[in-house]
GUZAZA-380351 format. One line per field, with one value per atom (N, C-alpha, C): atom name; x, y, z. Coordinates in steps of 0.2 Angstrom, whole numbers, plus 5000, padded with zeros to 4 digits. Atoms other than C-alpha are relative to their C-alpha. Layout:
! GUZAZA-380351
name	[CA;...]
X	[X;...]
Y	[Y;...]
Z	[Z;...]
//
This chain:
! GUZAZA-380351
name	[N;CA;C;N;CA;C;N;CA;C;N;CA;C;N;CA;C;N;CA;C;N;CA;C;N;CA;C;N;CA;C;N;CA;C;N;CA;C;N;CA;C;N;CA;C;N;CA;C;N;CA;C;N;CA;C;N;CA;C;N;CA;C;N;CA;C;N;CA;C;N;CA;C;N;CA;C;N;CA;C;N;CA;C;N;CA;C;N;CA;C;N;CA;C;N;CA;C;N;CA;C;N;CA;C;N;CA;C;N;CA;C;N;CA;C;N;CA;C;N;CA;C;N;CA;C;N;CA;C;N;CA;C;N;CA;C;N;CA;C;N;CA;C;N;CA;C;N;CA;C;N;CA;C;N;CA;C;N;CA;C;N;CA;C;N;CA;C;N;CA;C;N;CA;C;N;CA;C;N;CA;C;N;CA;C;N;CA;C;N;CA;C;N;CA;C;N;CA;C;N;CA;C;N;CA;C;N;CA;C;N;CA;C;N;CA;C;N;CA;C;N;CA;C;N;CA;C;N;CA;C;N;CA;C;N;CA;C;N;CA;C;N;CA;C;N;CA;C;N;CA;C;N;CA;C;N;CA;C;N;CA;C;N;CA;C;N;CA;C;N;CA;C;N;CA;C;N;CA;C;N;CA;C;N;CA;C;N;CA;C;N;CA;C;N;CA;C;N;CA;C;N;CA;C;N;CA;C;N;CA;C;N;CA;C;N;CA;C;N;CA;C;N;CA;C;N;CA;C;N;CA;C;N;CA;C;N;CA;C;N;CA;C;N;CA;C;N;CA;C;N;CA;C;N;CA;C;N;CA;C;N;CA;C;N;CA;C;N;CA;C;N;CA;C;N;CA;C;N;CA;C;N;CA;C;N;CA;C;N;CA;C;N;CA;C;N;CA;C;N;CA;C;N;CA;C;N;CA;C;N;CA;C;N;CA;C;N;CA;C;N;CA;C;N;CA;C;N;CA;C;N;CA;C;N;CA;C;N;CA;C;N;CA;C;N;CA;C;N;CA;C;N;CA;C;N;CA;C;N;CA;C;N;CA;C;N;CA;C;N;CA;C;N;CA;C;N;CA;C;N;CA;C;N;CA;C;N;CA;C;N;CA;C;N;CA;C;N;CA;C;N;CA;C;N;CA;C;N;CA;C;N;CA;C;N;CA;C;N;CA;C;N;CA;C;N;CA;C;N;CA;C;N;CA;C;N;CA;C;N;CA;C;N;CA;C;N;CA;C;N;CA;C;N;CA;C;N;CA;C;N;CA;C;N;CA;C;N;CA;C;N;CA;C;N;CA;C;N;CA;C;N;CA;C;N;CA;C;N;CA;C;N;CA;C;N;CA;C;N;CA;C;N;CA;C;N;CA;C;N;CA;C;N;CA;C;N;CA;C;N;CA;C;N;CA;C;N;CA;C;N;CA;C;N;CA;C;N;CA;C;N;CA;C;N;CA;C;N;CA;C;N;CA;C;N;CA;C;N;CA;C;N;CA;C;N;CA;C;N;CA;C;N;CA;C;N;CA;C;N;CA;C;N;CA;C;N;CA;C;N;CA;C;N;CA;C;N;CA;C;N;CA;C;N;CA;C;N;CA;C;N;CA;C;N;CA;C;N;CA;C;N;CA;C;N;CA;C;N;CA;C;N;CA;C;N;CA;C;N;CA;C;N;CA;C;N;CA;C;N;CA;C;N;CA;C;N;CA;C;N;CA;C;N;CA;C;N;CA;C;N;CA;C;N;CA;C;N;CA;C;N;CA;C;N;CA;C;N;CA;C;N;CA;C;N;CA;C;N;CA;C;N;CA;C;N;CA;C;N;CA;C;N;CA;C;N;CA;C;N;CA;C;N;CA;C;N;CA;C;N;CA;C;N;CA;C;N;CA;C;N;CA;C;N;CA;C;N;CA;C;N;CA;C;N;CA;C;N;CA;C;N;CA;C;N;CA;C;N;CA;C;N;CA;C;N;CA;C;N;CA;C;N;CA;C;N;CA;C;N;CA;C;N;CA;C;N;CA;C;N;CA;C;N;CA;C;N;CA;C;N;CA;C;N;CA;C;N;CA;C;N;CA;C;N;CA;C;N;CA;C;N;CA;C;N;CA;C;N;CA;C;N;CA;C;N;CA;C;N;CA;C;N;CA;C;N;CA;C;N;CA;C;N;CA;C;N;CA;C;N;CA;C;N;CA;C;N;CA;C;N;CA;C;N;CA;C;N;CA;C;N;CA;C;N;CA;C;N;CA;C;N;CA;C;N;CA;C;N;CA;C;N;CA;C;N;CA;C;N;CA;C;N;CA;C;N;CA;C;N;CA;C;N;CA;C;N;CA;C;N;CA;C;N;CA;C;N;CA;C;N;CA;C;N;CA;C;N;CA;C;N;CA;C;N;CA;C;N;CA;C;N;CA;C;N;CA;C]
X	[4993;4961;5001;4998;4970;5007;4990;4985;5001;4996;4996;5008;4993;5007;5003;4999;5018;4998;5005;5010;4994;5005;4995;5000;5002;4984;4995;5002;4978;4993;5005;4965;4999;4999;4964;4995;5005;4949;5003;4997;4960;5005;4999;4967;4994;5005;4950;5002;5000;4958;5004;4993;4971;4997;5005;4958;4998;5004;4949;5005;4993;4969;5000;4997;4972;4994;5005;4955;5001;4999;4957;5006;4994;4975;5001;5001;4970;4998;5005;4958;5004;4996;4970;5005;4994;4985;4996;5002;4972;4998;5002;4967;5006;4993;4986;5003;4998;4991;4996;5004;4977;5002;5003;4973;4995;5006;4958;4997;5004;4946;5004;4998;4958;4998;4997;4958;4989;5008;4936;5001;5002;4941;5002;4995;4954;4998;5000;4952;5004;4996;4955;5010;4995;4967;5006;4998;4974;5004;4997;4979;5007;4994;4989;5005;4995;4998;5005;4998;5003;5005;4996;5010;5005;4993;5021;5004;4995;5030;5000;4997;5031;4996;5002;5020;4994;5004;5009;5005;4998;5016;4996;5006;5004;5002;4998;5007;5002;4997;5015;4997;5002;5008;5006;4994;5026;4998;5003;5018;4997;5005;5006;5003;4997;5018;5001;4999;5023;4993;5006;5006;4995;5005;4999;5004;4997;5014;5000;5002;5010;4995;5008;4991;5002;5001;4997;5003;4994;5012;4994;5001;4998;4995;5006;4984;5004;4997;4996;5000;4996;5003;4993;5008;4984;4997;5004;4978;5006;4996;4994;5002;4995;5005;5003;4996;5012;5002;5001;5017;5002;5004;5012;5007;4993;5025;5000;5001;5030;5005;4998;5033;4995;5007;5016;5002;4999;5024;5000;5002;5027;4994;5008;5006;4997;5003;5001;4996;5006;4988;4993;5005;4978;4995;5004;4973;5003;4999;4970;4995;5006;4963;5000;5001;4955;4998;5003;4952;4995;5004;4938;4998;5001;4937;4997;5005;4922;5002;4998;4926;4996;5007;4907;5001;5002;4903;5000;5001;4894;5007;4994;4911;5005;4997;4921;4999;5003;4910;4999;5002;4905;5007;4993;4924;5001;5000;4924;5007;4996;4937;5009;4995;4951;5001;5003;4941;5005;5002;4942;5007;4992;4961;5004;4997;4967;4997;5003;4955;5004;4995;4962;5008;4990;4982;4999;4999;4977;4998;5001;4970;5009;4992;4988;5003;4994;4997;4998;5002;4988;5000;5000;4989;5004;4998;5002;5004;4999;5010;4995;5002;4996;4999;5000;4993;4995;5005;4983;4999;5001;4974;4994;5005;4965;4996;5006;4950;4997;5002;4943;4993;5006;4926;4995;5007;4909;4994;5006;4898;5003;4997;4911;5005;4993;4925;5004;4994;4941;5006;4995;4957;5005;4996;4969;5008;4995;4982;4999;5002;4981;5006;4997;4988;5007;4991;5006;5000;4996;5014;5002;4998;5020;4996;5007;5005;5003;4996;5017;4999;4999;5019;4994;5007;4999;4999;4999;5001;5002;4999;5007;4994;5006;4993;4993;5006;4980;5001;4997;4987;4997;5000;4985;4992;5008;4966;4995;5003;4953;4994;5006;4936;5000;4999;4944;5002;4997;4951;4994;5003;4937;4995;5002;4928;4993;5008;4910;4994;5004;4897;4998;5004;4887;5001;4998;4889;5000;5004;4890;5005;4997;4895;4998;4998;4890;5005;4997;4901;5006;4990;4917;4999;5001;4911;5001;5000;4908;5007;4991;4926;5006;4996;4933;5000;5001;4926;5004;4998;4933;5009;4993;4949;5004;4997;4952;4998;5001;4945;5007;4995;4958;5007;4994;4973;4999;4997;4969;4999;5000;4966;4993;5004;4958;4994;5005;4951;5001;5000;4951;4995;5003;4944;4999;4999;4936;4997;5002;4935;4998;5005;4922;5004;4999;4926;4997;5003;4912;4993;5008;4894;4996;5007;4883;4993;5007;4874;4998;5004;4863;5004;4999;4866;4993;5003;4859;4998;4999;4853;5004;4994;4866;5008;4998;4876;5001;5001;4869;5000;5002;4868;5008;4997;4885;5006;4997;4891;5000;5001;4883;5005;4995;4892;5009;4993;4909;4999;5002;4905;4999;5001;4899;5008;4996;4916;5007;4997;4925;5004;4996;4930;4993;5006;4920;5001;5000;4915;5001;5001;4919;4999;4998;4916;5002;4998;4922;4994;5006;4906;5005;4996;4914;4992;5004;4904;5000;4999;4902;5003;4999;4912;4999;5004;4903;4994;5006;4885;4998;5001;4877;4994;5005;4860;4998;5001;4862;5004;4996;4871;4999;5004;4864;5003;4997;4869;5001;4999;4875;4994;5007;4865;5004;4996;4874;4997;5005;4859;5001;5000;4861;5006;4995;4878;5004;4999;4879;4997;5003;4866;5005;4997;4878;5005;4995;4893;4997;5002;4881;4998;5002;4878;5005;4993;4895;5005;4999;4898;5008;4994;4911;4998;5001;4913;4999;4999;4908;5004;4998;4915;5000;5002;4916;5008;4993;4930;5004;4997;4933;5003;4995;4939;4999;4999;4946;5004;4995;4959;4996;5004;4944;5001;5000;4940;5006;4994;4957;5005;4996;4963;4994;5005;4948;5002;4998;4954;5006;4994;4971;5000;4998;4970;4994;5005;4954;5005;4995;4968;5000;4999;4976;4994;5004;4961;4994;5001;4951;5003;4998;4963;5005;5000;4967;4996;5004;4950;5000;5001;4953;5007;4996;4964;5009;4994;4979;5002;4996;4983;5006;4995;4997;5005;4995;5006;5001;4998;5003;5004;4998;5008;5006;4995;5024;4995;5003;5014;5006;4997;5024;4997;5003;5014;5005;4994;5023;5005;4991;5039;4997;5001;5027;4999;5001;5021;5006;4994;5039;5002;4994;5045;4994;5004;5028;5003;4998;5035;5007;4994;5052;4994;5002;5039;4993;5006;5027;5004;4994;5045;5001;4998;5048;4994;5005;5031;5001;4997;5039;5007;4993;5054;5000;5001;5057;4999;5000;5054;5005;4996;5070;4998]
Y	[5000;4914;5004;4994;4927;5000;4998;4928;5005;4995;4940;4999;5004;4936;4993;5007;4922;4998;5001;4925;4998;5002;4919;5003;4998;4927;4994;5006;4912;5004;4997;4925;5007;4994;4940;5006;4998;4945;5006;4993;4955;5006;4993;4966;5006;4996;4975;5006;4993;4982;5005;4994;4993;5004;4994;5005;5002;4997;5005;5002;4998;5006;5009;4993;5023;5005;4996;5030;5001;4998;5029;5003;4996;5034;5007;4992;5050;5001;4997;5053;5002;5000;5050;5005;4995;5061;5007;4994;5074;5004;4999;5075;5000;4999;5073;5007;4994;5089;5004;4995;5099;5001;4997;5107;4998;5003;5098;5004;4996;5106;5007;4994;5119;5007;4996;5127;5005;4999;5129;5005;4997;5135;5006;4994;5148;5004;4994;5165;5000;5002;5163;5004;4994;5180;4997;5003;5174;4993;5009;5155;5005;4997;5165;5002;4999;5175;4995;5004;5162;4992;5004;5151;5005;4997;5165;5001;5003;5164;4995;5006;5147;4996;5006;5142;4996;5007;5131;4999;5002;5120;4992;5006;5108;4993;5005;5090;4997;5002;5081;4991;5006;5064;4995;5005;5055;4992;5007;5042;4995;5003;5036;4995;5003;5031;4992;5006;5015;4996;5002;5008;5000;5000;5012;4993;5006;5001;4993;5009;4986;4997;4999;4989;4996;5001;4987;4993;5007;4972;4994;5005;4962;4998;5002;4964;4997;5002;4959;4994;5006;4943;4997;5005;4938;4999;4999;4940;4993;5005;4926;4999;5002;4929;4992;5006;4913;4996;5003;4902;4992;5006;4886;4995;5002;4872;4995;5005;4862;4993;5006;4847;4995;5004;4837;4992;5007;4818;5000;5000;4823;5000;5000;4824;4998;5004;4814;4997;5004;4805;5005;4994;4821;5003;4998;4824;4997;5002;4816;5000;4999;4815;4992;5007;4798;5003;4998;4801;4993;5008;4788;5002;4997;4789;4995;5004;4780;4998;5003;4769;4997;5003;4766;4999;5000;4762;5006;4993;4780;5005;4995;4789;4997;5002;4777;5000;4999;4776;5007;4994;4794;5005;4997;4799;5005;4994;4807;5001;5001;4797;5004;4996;4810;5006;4994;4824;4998;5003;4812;4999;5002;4807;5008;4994;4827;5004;4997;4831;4999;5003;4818;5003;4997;4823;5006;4994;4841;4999;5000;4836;4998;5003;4825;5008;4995;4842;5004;4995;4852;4996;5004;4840;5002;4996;4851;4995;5005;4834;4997;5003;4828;4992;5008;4808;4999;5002;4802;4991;5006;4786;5000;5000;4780;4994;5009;4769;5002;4999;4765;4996;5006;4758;5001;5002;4754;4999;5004;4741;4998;5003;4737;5004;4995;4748;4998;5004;4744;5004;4993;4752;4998;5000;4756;5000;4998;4763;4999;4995;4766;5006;4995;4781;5000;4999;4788;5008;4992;4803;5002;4997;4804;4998;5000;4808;5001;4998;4813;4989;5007;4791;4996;5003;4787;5004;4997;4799;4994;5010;4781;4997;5003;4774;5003;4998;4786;5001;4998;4787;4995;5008;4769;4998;5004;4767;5000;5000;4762;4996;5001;4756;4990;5007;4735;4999;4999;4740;4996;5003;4736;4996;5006;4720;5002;4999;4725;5004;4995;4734;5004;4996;4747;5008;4992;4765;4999;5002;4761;5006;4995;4779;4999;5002;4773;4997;5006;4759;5002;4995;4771;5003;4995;4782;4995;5005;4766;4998;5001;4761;5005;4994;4776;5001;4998;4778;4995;5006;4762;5000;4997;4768;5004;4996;4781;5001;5005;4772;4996;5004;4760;5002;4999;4771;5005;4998;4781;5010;4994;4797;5004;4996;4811;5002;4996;4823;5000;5001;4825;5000;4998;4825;4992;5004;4811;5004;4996;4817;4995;5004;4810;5001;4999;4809;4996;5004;4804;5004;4998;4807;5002;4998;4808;4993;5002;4793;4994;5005;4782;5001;4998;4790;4996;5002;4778;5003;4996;4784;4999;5002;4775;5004;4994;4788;5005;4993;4803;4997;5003;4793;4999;5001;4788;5008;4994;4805;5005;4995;4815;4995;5002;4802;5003;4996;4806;5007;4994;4825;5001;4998;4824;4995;5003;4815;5003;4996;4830;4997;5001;4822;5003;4996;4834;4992;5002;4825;5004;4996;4834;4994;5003;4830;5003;4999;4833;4997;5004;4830;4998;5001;4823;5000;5000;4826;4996;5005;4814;5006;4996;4822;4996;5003;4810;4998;5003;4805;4994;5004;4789;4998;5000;4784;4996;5003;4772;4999;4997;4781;5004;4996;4789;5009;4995;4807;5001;4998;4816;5003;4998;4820;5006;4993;4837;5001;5001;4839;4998;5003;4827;4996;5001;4825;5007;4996;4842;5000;5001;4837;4997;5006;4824;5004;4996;4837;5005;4996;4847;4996;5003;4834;4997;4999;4831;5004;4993;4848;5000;5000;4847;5006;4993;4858;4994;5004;4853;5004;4998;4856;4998;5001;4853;4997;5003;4839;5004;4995;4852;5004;4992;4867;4998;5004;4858;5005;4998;4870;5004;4997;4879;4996;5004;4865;4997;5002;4858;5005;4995;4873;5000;5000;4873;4994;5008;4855;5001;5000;4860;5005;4993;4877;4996;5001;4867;4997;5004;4857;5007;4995;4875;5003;4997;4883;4996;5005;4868;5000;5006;4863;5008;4991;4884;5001;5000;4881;4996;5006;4866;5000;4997;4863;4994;5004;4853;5007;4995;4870;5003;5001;4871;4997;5005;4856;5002;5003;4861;5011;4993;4883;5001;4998;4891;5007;4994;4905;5005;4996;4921;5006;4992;4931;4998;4999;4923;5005;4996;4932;5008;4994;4948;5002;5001;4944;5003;5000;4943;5007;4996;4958;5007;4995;4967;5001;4998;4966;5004;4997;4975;5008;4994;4994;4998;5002;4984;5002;4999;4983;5009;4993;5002;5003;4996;5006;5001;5003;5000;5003;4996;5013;5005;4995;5025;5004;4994;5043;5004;4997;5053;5006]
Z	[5002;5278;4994;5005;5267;4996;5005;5254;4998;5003;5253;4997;5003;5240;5001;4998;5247;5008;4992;5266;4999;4999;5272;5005;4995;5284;5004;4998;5296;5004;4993;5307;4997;5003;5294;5003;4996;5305;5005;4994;5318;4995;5003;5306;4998;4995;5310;5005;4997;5323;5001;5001;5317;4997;5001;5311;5005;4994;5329;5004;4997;5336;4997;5003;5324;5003;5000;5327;5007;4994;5348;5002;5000;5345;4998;5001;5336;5004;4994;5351;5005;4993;5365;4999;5000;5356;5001;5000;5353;5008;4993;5371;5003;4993;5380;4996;5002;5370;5001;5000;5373;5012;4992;5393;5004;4997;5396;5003;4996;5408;5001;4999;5411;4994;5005;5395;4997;5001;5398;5006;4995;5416;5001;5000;5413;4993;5005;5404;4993;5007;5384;5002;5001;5386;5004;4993;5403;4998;5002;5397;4992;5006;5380;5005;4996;5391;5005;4995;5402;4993;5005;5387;4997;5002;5380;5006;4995;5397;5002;4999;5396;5007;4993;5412;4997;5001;5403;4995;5006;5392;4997;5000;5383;4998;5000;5381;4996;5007;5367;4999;5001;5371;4997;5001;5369;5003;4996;5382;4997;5005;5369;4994;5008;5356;5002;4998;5366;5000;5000;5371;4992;5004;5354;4993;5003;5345;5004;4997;5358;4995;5001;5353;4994;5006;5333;5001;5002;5335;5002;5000;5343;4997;5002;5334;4991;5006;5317;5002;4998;5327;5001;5000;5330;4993;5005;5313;4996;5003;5309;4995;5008;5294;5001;5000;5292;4993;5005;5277;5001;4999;5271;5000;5000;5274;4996;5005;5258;5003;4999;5267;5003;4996;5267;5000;4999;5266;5010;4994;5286;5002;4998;5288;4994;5005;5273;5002;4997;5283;5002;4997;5286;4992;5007;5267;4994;5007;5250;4997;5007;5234;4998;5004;5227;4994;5007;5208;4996;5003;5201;4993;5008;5181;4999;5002;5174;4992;5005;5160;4997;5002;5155;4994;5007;5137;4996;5002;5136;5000;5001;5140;4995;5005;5130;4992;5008;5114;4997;5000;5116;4999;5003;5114;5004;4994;5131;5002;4994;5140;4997;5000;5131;5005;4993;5140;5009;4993;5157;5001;5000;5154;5003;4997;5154;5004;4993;5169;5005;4995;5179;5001;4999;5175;5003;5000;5177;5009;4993;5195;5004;4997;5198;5001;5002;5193;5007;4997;5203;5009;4994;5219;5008;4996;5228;5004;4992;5238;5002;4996;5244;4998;5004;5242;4995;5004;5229;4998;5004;5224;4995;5005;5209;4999;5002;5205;4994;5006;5189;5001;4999;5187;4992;5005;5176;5004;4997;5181;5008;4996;5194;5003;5002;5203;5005;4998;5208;5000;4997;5216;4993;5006;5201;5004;4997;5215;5008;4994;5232;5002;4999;5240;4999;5001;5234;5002;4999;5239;4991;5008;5220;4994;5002;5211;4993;5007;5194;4998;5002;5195;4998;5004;5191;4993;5007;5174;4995;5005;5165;4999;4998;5173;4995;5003;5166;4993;5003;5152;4995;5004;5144;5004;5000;5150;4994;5006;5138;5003;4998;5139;4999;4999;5140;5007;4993;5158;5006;4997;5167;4997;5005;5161;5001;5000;5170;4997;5004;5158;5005;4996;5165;5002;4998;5175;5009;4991;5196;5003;4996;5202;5006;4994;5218;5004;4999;5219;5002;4999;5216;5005;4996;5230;5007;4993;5243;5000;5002;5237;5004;4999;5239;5008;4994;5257;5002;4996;5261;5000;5000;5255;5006;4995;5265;5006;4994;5280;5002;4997;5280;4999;5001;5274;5006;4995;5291;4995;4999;5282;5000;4996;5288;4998;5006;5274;4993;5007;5257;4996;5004;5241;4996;5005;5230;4994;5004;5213;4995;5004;5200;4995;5006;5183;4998;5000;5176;4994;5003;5163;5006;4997;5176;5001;5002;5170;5005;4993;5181;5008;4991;5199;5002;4999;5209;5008;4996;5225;5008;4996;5237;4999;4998;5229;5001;4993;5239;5004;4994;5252;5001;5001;5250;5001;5003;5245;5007;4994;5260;5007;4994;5272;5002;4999;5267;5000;4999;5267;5007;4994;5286;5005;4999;5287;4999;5002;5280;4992;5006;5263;4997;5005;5249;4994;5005;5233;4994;5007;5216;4994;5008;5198;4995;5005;5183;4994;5005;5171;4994;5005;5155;4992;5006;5138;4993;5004;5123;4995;5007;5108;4994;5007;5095;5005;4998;5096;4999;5004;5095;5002;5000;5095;5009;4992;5113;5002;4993;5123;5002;4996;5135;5001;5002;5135;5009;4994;5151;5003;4995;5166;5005;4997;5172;5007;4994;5184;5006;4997;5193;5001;4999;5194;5004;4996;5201;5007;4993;5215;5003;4995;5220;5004;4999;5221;5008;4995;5232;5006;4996;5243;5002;4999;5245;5002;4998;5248;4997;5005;5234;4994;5007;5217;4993;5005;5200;4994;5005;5183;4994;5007;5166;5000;5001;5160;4994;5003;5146;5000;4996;5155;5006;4995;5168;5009;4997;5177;5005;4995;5187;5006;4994;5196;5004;4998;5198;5005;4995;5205;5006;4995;5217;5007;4999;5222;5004;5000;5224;5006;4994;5236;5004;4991;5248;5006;4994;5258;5005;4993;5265;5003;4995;5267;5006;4992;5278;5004;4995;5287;5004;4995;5293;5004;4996;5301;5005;4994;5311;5005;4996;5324;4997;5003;5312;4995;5003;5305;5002;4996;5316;4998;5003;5306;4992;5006;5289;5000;5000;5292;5007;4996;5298;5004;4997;5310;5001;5000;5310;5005;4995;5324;5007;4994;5340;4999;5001;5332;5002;4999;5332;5006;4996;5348;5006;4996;5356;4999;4998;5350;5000;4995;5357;5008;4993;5372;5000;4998;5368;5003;4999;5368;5006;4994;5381;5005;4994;5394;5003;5000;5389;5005;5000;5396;5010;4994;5414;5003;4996;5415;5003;4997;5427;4998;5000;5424;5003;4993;5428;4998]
//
């Protein structure tokens, strides 16, 4: 898939063939203008002469013009301008975002969970319509939200968390992932994104294990690493590493809670582009090639009229 401007190209691949169209189209006018074999079999002098009276006269290839403009309208119409249609509450059950923000000790004490607050909003902002639910966890995790169409309405919600929310000590980034999966199990939807927000710290291995299920399920996992901005002697510091493996085994993106608007936009533009490869591309884009399509057949008809 390809943007132009406010179009999209859903199949930008057959725009390929309007270079091998111009290329045979040179060829063929160069040849219906010319004499062909005649102009090898007949005397140079003898063919001149015969053009200044008028008995030869050489071809102008007017016939070409129709067939080469079918050739273009439908290789345009295959390649599928279309644009995106902002009406996803009609197909809300096809893609969403769970966002899980870890309210461990080490993010709360470490004076992260500022970072992790304007990660998360900047993901809501960036969300485009699609639904969104929230989980919070620790030792423990637990839905904050479940899905809403109006993702502007959990911004209160993140707003006012703090590290009393959730009562259980600890870091159990698996827990939000097994949650999350169970979520978007029973809300029926299809694809989507959970996004971490989180240190990193104590990845247990139930969350790649975790992580790869959803991913072969079509929901990516992202993080957002969040970094301590004080130090303190026991707290565990972030595990980057190992929080990017997770992302890849998620076949998600990772980023930094600090400079957020990468990922968030990564987050925000994967909807159109998945869902242009599969076969619910058809619900979420206006296609604009049928139109081209139809009015290939006005110089396709032409190609069908008598000669008087």
């Amino acid at each position: 898939m390809a943007a132009i401007g406010s179009l999209v190209l859903l199949r930008p691949i057959w725009l390929l063939a309007l270079p091998a169209i111009v290329l045979l189209s040179a060829l063929a006018l160069r040849r219906a203008r010319g004499l062909g074999a005649w102009e090898r079999a007949v005397d140079p002098a003898l063919m001149r002469a015969m053009e200044r009276f008028g008995r030869v006269v050489p071809g102008r290839g007017r016939r070409l013009a129709l067939p080469i403009a079918v050739a273009a309208l439908i290789a345009l119409a295959l390649s599928g301008p279309a644009r995106r249609i902002e009406d996803p509450e009609t197909f809300r059950n096809l893609d969403g975002i769970v966002v899980a923000i870890d309210l461990s000790r080490s993010i709360v004490e470490g004076e992260g969970l500022a970072d992790a607050q304007a990660a998360a909003q900047l993901v809501l902002q960036r969300a485009a319509g699609r639904p969104v639910a929230m989980i919070v966890y620790a030792g423990e995790a637990y839905v904050a939200s479940a899905f809403t169409s109006d993702a502007a309405a959990l911004s209160p919600l993140i707003a006012v968390l703090d590290g009393e929310v959730v009562p259980n000590p600890g870091s159990r980034t698996d827990r939000a992932l097994a949650l999350a999966s169970r979520i978007f199990a029973e809300a029926n939807v299809l694809k989507g994104d959970v996004v971490l927000v989180t240190d990193g710290d104590n990845l247990a291995p139930e969350a790649f294990t975790t992580a790869a299920e959803l991913a072969g399920r079509g929901i990516h996992v992202d993080a957002f690493l969040v970094r301590p901005a004080a130090t303190s002697g026991d707290v565990p510091p972030p595990d980057a590493a190992n929080l990017e493996r997770l992302t890849k085994e998620g076949r998600g993106s990772f980023g930094e809670a600090r400079e957020p608007s990468a990922l968030a936009d990564a987050i925000g533009g994967r909807a159109a582009s998945d869902l242009a490869k599969g076969d619910t591309a058809a619900l979420f884009f206006a296609d604009f090639g049928r139109y081209l399509l139809a009015l290939a057949f006005v110089p396709a008809l032409l190609l069908f009229r008598k000669a008087i």
